[in-house]
C-alpha positions as CSV (number, residue, x, y, z in Angstrom):
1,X,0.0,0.0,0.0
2,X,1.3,3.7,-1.1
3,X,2.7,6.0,1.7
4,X,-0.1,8.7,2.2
5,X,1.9,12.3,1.4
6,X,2.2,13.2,5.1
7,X,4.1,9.4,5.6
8,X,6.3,10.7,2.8
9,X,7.0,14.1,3.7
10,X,8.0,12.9,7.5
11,X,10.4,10.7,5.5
12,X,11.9,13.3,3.2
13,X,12.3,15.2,6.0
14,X,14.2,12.5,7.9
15,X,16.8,12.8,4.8
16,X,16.7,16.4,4.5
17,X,15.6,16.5,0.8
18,X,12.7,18.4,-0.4
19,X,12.4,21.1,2.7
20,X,11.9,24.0,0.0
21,X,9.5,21.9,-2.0
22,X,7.0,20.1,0.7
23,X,4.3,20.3,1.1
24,X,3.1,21.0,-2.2
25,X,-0.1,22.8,-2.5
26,X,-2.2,22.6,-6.0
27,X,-2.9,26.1,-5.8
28,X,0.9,26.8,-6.0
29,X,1.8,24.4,-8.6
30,X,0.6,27.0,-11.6
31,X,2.2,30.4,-10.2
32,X,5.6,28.3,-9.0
33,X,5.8,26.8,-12.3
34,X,5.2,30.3,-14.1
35,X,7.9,31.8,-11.9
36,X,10.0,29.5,-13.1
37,X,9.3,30.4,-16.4
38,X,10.4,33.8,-15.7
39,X,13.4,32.9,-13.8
40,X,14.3,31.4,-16.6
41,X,13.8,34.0,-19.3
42,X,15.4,36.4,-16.8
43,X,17.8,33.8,-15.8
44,X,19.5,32.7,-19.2
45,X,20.4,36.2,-20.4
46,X,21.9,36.8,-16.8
47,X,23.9,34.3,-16.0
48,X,25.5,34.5,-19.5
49,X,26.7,38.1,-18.6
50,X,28.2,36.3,-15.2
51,X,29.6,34.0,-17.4
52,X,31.9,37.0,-19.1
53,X,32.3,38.5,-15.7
54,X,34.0,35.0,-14.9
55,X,35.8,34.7,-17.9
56,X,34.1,31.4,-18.8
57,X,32.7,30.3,-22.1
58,X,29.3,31.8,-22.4
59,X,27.4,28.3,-22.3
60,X,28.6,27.4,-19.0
61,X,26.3,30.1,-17.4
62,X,23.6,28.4,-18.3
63,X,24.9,25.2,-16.7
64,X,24.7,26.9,-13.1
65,X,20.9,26.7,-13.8
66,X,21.1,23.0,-14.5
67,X,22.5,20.6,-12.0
68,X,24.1,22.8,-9.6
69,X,20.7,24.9,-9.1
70,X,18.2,21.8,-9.3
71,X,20.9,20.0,-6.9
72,X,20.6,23.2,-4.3
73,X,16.8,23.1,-4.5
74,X,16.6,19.4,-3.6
75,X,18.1,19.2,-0.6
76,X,17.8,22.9,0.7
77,X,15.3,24.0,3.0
78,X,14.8,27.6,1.6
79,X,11.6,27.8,-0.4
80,X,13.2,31.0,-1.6
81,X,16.7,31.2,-2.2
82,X,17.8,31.0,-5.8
83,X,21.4,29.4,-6.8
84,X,23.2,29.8,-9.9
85,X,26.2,31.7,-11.1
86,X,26.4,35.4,-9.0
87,X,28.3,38.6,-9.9
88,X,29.9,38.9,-6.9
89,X,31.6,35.1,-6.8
90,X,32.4,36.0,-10.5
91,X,34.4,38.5,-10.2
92,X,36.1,37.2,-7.4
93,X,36.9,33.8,-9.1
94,X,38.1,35.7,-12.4
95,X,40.6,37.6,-10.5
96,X,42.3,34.5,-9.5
97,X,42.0,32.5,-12.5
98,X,43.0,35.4,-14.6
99,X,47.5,34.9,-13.7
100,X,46.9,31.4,-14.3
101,X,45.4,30.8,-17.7
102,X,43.8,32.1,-20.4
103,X,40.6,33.4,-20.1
104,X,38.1,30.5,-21.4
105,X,40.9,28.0,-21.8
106,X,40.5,24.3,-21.2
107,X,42.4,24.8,-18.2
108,X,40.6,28.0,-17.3
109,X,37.7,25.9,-17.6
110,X,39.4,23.2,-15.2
111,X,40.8,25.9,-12.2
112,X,37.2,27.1,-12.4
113,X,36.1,23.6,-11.5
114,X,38.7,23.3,-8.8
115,X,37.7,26.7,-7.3
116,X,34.2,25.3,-7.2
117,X,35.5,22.1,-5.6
118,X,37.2,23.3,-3.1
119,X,34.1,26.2,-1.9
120,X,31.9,23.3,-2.0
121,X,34.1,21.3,0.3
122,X,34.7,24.3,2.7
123,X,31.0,24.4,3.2
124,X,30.4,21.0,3.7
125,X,33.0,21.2,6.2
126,X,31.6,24.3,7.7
127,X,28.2,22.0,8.5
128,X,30.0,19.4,9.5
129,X,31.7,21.3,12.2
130,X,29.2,24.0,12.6
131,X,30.0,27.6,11.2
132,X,26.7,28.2,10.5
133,X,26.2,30.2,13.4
134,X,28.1,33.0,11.6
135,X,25.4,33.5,9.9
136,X,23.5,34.7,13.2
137,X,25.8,37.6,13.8
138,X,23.3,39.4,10.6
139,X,20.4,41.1,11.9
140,X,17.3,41.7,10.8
141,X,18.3,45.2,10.6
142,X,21.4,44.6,8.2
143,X,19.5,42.2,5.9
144,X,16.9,45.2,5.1
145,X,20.1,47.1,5.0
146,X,22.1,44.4,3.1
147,X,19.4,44.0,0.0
148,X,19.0,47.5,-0.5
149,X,22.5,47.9,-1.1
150,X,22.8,44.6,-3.3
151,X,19.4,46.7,-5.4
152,X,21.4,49.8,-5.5
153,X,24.9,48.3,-6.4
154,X,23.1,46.0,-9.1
155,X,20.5,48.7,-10.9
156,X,24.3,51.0,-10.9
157,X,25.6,48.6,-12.9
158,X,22.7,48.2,-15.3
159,X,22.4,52.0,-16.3
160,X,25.3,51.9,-18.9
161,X,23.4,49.0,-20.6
162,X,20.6,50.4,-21.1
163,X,22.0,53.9,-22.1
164,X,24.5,52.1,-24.5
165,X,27.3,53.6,-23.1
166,X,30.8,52.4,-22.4
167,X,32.3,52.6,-18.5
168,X,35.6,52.1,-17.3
169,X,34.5,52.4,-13.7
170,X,34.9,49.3,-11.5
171,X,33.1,50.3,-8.4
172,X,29.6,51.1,-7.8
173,X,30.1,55.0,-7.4
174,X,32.7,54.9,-9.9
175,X,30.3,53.6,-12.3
176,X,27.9,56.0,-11.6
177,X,30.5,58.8,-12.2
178,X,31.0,57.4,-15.7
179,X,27.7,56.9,-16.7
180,X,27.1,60.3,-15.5
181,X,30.0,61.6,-17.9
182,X,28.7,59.6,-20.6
183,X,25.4,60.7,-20.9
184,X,26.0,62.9,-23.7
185,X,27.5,59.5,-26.1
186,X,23.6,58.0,-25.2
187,X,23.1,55.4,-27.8
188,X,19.2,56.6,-28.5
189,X,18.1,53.3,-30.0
190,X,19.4,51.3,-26.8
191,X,17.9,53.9,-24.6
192,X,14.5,53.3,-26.5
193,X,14.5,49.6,-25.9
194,X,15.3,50.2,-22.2
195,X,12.7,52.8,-22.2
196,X,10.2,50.0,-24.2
197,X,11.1,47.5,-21.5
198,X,10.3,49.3,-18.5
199,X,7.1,50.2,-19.8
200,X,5.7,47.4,-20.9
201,X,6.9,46.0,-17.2
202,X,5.2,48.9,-15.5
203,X,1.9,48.4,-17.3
204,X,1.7,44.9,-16.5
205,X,2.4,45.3,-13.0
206,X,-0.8,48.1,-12.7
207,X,-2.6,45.4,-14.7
208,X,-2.0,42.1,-12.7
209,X,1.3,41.9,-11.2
210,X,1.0,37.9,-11.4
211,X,1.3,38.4,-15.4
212,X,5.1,37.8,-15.5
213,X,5.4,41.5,-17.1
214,X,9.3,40.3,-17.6
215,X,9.1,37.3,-19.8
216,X,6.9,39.8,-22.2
217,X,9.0,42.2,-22.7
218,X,11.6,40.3,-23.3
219,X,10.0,38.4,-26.0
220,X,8.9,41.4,-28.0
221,X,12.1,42.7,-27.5
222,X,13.8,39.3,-29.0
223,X,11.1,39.6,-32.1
224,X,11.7,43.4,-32.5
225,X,15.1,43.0,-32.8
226,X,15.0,40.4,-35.0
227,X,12.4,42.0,-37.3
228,X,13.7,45.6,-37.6
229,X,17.5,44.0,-37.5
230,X,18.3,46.1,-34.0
231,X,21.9,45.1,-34.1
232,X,22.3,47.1,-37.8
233,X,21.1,49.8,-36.3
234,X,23.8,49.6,-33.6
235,X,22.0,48.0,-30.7
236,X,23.8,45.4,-28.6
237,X,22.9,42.3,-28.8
238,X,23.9,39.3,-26.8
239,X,25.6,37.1,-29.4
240,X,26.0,33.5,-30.6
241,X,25.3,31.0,-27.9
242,X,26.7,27.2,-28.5
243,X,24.5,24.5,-28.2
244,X,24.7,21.3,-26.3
245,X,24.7,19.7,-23.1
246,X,27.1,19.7,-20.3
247,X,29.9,16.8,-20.0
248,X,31.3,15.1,-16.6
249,X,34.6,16.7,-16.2
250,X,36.9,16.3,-13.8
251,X,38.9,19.9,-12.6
252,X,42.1,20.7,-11.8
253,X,43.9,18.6,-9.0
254,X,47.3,19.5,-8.6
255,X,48.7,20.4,-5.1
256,X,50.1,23.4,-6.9
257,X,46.5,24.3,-8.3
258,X,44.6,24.1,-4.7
259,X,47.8,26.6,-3.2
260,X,46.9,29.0,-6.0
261,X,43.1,28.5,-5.5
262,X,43.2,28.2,-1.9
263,X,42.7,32.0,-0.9
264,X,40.2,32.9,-3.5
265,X,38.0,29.8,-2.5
266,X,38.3,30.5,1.1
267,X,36.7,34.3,0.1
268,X,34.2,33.2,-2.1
269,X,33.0,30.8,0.7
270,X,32.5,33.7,2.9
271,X,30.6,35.7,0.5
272,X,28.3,32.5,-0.2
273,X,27.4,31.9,3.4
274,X,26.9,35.4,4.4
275,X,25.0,36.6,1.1
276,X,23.0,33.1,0.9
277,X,22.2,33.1,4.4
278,X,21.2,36.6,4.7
279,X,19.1,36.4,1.4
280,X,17.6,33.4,2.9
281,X,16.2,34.2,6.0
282,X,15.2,37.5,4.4
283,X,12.5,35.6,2.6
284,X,11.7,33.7,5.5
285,X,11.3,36.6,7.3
286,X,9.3,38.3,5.3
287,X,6.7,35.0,5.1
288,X,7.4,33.9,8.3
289,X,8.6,30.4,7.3
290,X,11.4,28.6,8.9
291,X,14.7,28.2,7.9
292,X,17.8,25.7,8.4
293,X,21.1,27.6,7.9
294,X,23.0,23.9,8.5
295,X,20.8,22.0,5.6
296,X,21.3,25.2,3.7
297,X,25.1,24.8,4.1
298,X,24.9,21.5,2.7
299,X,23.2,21.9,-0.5
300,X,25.1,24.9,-1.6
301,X,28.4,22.5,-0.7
302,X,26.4,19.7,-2.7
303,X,25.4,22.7,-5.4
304,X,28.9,23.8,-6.1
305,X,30.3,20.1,-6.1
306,X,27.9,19.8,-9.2
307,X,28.8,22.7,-10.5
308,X,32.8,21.4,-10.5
309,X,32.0,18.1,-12.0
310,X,29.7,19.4,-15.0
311,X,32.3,22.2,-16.4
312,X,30.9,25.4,-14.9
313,X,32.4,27.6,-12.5
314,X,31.1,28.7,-8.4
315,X,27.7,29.4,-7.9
316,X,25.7,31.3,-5.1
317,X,22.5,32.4,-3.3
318,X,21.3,35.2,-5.5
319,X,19.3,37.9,-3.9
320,X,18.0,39.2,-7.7
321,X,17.2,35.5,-9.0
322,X,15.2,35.5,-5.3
323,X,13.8,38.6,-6.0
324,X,12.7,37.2,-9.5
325,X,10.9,34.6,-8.7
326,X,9.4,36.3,-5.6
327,X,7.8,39.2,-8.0
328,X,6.5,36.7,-10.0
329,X,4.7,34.7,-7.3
330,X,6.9,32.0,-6.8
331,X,6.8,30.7,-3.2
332,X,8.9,27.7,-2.7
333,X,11.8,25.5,-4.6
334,X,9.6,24.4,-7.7
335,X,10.5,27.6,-9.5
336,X,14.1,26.5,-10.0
337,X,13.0,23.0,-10.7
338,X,10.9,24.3,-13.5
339,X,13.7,27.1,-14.3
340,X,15.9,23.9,-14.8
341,X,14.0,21.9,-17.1
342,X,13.2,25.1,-19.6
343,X,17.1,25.8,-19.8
344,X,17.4,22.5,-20.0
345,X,15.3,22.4,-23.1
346,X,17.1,26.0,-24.3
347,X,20.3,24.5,-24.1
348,X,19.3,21.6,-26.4
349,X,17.0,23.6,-28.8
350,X,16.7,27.4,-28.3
351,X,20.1,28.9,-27.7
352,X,19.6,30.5,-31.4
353,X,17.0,32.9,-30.3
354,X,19.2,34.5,-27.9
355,X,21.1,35.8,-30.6
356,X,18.5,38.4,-30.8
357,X,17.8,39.6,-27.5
358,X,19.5,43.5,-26.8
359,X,21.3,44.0,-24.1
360,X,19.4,46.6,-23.4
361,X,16.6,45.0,-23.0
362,X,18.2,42.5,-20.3
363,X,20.0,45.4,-18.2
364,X,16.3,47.4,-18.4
365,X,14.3,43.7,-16.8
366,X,17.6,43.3,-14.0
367,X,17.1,47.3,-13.1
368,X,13.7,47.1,-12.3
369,X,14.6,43.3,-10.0
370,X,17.6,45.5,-8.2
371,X,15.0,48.5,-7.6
372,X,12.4,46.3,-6.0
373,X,15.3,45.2,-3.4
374,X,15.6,48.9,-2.1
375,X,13.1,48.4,0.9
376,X,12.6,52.0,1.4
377,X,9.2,51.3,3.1
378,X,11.2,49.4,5.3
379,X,14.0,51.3,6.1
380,X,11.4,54.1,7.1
381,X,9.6,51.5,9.8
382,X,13.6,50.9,11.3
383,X,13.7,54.8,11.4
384,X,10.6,55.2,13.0
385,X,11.1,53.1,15.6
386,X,14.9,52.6,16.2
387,X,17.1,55.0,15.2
388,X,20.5,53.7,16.4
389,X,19.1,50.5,14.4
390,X,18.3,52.5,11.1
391,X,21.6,54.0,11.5
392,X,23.5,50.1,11.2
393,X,21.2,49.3,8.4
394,X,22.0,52.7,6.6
395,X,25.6,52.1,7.3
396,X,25.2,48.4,6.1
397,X,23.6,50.0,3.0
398,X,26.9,52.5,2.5
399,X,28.9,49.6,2.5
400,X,27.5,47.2,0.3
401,X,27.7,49.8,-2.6
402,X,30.9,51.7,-1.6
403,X,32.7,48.4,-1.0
404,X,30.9,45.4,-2.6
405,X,29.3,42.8,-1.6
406,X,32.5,40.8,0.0
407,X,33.5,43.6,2.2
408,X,30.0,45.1,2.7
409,X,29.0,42.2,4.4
410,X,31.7,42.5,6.9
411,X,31.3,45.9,7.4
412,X,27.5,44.7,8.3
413,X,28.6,41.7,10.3
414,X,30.9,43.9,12.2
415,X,28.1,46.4,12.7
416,X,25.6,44.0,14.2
417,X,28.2,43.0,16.8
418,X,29.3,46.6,17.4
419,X,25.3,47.4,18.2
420,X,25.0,43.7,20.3
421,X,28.0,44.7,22.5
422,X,26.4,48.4,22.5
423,X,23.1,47.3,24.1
424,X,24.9,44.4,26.7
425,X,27.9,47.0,27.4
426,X,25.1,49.2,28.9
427,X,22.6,46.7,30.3
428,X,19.3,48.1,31.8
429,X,20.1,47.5,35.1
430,X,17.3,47.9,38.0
431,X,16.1,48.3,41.7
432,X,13.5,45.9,42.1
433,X,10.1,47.6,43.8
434,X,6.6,46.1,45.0
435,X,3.9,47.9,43.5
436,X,0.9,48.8,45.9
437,X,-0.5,46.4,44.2
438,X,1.8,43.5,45.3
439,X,3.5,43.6,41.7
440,X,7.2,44.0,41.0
441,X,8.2,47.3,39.3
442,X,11.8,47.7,37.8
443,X,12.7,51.5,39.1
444,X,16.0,52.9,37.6
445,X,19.4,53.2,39.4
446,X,19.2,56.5,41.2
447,X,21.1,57.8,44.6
448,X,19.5,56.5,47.4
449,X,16.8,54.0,45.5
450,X,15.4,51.2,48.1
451,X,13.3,48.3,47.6
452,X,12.1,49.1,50.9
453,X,14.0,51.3,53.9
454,X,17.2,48.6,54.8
455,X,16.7,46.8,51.6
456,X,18.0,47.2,47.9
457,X,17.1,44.0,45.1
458,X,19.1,45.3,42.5
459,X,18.9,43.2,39.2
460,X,21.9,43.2,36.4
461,X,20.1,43.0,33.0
462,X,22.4,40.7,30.8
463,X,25.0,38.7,31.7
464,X,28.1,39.6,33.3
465,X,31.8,40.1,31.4
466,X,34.3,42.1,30.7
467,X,33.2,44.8,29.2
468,X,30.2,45.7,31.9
469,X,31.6,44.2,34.5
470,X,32.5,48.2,36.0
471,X,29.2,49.3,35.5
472,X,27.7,46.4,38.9
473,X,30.6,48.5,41.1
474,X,29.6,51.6,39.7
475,X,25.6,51.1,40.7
476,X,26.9,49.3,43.7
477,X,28.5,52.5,45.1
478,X,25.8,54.8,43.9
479,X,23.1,52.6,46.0
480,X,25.4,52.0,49.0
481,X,26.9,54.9,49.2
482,X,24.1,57.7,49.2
483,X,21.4,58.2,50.6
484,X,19.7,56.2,54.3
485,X,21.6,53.3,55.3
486,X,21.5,50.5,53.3
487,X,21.2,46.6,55.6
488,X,21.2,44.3,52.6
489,X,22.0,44.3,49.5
490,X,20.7,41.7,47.0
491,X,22.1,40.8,43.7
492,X,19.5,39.8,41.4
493,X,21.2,37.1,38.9
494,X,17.4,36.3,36.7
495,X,18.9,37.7,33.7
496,X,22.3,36.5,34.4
497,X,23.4,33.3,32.3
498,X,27.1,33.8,32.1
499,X,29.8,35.6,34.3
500,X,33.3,35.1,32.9
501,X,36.8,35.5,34.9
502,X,36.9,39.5,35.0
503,X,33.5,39.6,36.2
504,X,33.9,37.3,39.1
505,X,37.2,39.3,39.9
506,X,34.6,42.3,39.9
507,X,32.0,40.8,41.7
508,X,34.1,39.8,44.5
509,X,35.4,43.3,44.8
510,X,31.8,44.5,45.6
511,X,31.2,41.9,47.9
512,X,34.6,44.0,49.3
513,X,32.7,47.0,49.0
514,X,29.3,45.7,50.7
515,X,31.7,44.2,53.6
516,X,33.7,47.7,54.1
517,X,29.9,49.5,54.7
518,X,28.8,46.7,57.3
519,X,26.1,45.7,54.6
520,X,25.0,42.1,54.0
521,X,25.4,40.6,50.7
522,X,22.8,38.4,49.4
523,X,22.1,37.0,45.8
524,X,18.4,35.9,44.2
525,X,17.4,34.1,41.0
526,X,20.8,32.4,40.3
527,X,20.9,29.9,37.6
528,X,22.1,26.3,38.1
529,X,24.8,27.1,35.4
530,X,26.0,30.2,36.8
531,X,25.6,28.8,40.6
532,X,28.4,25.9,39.2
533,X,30.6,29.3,38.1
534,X,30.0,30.8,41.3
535,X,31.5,27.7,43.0
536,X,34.5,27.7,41.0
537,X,35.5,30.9,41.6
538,X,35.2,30.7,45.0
539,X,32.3,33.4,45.7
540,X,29.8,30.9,47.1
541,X,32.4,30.3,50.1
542,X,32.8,34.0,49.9
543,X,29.5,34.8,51.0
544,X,28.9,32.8,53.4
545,X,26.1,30.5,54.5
546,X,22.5,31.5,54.1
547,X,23.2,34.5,51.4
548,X,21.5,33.0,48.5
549,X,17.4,32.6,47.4
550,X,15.3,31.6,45.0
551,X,13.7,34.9,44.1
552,X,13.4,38.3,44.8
553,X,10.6,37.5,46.8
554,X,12.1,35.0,48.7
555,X,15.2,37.5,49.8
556,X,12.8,40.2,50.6
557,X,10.5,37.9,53.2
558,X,14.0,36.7,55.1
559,X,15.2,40.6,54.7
560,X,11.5,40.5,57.1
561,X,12.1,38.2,59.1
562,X,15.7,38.6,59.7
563,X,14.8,42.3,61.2
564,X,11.6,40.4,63.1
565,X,13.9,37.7,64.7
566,X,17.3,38.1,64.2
567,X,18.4,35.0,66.0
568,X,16.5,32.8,63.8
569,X,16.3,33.2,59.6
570,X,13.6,30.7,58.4
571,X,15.2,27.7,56.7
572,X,12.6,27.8,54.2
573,X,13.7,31.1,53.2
574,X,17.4,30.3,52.4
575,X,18.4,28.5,48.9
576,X,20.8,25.5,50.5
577,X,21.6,22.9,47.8
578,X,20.9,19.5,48.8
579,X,18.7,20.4,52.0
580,X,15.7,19.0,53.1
581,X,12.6,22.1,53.2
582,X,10.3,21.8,56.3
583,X,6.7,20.6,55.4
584,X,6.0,24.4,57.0
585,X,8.1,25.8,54.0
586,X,6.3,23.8,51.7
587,X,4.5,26.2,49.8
588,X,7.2,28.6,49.4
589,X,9.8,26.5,48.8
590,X,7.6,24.9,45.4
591,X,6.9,28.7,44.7
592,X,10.5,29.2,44.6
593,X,11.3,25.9,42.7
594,X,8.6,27.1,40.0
595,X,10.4,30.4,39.7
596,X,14.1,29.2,39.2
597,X,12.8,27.1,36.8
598,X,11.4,29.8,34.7
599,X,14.8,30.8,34.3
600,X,14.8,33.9,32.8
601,X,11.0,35.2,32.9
602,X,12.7,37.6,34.5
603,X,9.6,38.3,36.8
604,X,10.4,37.7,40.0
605,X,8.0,36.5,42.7
């Protein structure tokens, strides 16, 4: 008897295949498939232009969008991400070859396998031991930032195709500069093509933006510029594309070959897991699907692998083939399955027709796809409701079209650490109040602030290192050392899952401090993790028996009944490891249990 789906899903889910495909809805199979067709009309033209960036023969463009991007939509788990050849990995990968053969040599063709090898293999490694947690240091911030610069850096670099200009520029401002410059050498004819394009897009859009407006316009531009013979009239043209299939080839293997490739693969594979990942989750941000970064990891290794055996060059998550397929109302990996086959059959039986298509034409489809990556709309919500965050994603912007994509996305990754360590360097630290109402109210650090007269519960925000470690003695001495006297002081640790080495030195010279004043030092809401620190470094002995609870809760009631009795704490009260809890304490002591193992609900009872 057949495997009902859901029996087959669980199972291709067990093996990690299909996780951007499943579960297929027949709703979805029409508008995937007719993405497809426009990632592929969209596609082809593209990735032959990546080809030139590469160096590569022409043809092996349009082998990125065979095995390598059917490979990366079996087993990924992005129902978004398009892989095929990318500028950025292009230009990188040229830049090696270009000292070590000639450009579309048989050997070229070979290093270009090996450089594909070896990426594939450093991210298959990187899954294997776990790098993909790089990927987590990208905010949602710098994404919005990062694809508005890859739209801004990628419609630049359209503008002199569609103008019919030459530039000599190689960065994104110095491109601009150019095109600016050579606006008076406008080549009218490729200018009215670009101009034909866009509106024949636009129209559509206003229309029925599920029409794939692209595809259109790029067919009447193909039969235009065959029928009124375009290219005699001076419009660009794409060219002559060979026919035929991809052949199993085996790349370069020398020992001498990987040395040469060695640094140029190790940069691509950056660029591929940050610009893949952050394109990724993007998209599944922006549905709010899940993604696997590790499964991810693997079937671009897998992807590029592919790419090295069938005589093609790197290939990478592409935020504008995303952004394709995603305008056309694709929604999960059946566009590039579909995208496949047609270039499949295009490489077999239609490469003439490409002879035909203007540049133009293609630069006008790609400007549009780069344009609708500037999230203006949400770079305004960032500034609207965080401006230091709008200011990373701005900056992230700046870099990604000043620099590139390579070091852009440093620049970004570096930002997002800069703005973590920003908020954690400067925790929102507290003095824990009842309400009238019995509630606890966070009240901020101020001379002379009491939980109640004798008593300060003052909670750290985030965990304790090196870099905030000052700022505990520094609200230490302002509570202690101003205003009425001060009887205990409680450290509350709820939010505290970490203290490293310099912190401990810190926090045992406060307990100095608390000592000096005649002030009893107490700690609340400690974490079985950061209790086992405390042990090590010898602050558990330091403070003594009885000095730790539950809660806040629990610390204030003994701070009662300490000043009630002072002969006699209640046992319930203190937080002794291993002791029994009198059946009197009963009810506290589960109330207490409850709350530590909230851990950080940080709502203290």
């Amino acid at each position: 008897m057949a495997a009902a789906p859901d029996g087959w899903r669980r199972r291709l889910g067990k093996l990690h295949v299909l996780g951007g495909v499943l579960p297929v809805q027949r709703s979805r199979l029409w508008p995937d498939a007719l993405a497809g067709v426009t990632l592929a009309a969209i596609g082809v033209p593209e990735v032959l232009g990546y080809a030139k960036i590469a160096g590569m023969p022409l043809v092996t463009g349009l082998y990125t969008m065979l095995l390598p991007m059917a490979v990366f939509a079996v087993l990924c788990s992005s129902r978004h991400l398009v892989v095929a050849a990318d500028s950025a990995t292009a230009a990188i990968l040229a830049a090696a070859l270009a000292p070590l053969a000639a450009a579309g040599s048989e050997r070229y063709v070979r290093l270009a396998g090996l450089a594909a090898l070896l990426t594939g293999a450093m991210l298959l490694l990187a899954r294997v031991i776990r790098l993909s947690f790089l990927a987590n240091f990208l905010s949602r911030t710098v994404l919005v930032g990062f694809l508005t610069g890859v739209g801004i850096q990628v419609a630049a670099g359209q503008l002199p195709d569609m103008l019919g200009i030459k530039v000599t520029g190689t960065g994104t401002l110095m491109k601009l500069a150019d095109t600016v410059r050579a606006l008076p050498h406008a080549h009218w004819a490729d200018v009215a093509v670009s101009a034909g394009v866009i509106a024949v897009v636009l129209a559509i859009r206003r229309v029925n933006r599920r029409v794939p407006g692209a595809l259109i316009a790029l067919g009447v531009a193909i039969a235009v510029s065959r029928l009124a013979h375009l290219p005699a009239h001076g419009v660009a043209v794409i060219g002559t594309v060979p026919r035929g299939l991809p052949s199993f080839a085996l790349p370069a293997m020398s020992r001498a070959d990987v040395a040469s490739l060695l640094g140029a693969s190790v940069s691509m594979f950056v660029v591929i897991l940050a610009q893949s990942t952050a394109t990724s989750r993007a998209y599944a941000a922006k549905y709010s699907e899940d993604v696997s970064v590790p499964d991810d990891l693997s079937a671009l290794g897998a992807a590029n692998v592919a790419a090295a055996f069938t005589g093609t060059f790197v290939v990478n998550g592409s935020p504008t083939k995303a952004q394709i397929v995603d305008s056309a109302g694709g929604r999960s990996q059946l566009s590039s399955l579909a995208a496949s086959a047609l270039v499949l059959c295009t490489v077999v039986l239609l490469t003439g027709l490409l002879t035909y298509l203007p540049t133009a034409a293609l630069a006008a489809v790609v400007f549009l796809i780069a344009a609708d990556l500037v999230d203006v709309a949400g770079m305004r919500r960032i500034l609207a409701v965080r401006r230091d965050e709008f200011a990373v994603a701005l900056l992230t912007t700046a870099a990604v079209v000043v620099l590139g994509v390579e070091d852009g996305i440093a620049v970004a990754i570096v930002a997002s650490i800069v703005d973590h360590l920003r908020h954690s360097y400067n925790p929102l630290n507290s003095v824990l109040v009842k309400s009238p109402a019995g509630h606890w109210e966070a009240e901020p650090i101020t001379p002379g602030a009491r939980t109640e007269p004798g008593i300060a519960i003052y909670r750290f925000g985030t965990s304790l290192y090196y870099a905030n470690a000052a700022r505990l003695v520094d609200d230490l001495r302002t509570l202690v050392g101003t205003g009425e006297a001060v009887e205990w002081l409680v450290l509350d640790l709820t939010a505290v899952a970490d203290i490293d080495y310099t912190a401990a030195a810190v926090l045992t010279t406060a307990l100095g401090i608390a000592k000096e004043r005649h002030v009893r030092f107490a700690l609340s809401g400690v974490l079985d993790p950061v209790q086992r620190e405390l042990d090590r470094y010898g602050i558990t002995k330091a403070l003594g028996p009885d000095a730790s609870y539950e809660t806040a809760g629990a610390a204030l009631e003994a701070f009662h009944a300490r000043n009630a009795r002072p002969s006699a704490l209640p046992p319930h009260m203190v937080r002794r490891r291993g002791a029994a809890v009198s059946p009197a304490a009963s009810s506290l002591a589960g109330r207490s249990g409850r709350a530590a193992r909230r851990r950080r609900s940080g709502s203290p009872r």
